[in-house]
N, C-alpha and C positions, 0 to 999 in steps of 0.2 A: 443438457442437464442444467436444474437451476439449483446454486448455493443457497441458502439458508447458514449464515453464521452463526453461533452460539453468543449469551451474554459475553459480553465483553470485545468480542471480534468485530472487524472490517475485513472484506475483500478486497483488493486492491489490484488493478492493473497497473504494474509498472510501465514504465514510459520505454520508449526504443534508447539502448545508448545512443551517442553520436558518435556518426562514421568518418567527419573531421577538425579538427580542428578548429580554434580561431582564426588562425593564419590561410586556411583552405588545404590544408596537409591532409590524405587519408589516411585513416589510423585503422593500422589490422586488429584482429581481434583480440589478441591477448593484449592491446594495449588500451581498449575500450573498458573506461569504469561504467560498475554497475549504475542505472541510475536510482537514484533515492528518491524518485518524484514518481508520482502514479496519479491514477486518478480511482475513488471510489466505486465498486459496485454494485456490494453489497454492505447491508449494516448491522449489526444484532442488537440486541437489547443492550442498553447500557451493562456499568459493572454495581457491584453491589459493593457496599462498602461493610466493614467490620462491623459497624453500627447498625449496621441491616439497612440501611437509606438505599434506595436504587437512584444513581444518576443515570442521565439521559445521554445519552452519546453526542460529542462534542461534533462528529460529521455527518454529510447527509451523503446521497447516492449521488453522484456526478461534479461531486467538489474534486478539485485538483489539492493534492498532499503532500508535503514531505516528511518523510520517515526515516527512523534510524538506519546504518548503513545494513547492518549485521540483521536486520529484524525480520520478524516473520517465516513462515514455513512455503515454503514453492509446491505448489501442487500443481498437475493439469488437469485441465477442464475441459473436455472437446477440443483435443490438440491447441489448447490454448494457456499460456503457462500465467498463472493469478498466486498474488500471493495473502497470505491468512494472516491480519495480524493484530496484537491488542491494541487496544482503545491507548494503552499507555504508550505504544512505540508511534501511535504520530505525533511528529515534532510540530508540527504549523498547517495549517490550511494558506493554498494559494490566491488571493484575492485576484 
């Protein structure tokens, strides 16, 4: 199945938690954070602003991202879990 996002949206694959530590410790699963890093898949039209201007979406497909902790909706895709999210919840592109 292929996405198509709505204005304003990004698809985003989030990245794997890590399984340990700095130190080389395995860390079980309720103690693995979400990660906030993904990379892009898809992209939709910019958003529109009050003023009626369309902006152009600040990412492209295959940039690496970080995003709010709390953001976006989880959905799956061909047993594959992607998350939906606005143009406004990423925080920074990864150079």
């Amino acid at each position: 199945m292929r996405l198509s996002p709505n204005r304003g949206l990004a698809i985003v694959k989030r990245d794997e938690p890590k399984k340990e530590s700095d130190g080389g410790i395995v860390l079980p699963d309720s103690a693995q954070n979400r990660p906030q890093r993904g990379t892009v898949l898809a992209v939709g039209p910019g958003p529109v602003l009050p003023s009626g201007k369309e902006v152009s979406p600040s990412v492209s497909v295959g940039q690496a991202i970080i995003f709010a902790p709390f953001a976006g909706t989880e959905v799956e895709v061909d047993d594959e879990d992607v998350l939906v999210l606005r143009h406004e919840d990423i925080l920074a592109v990864v150079e």
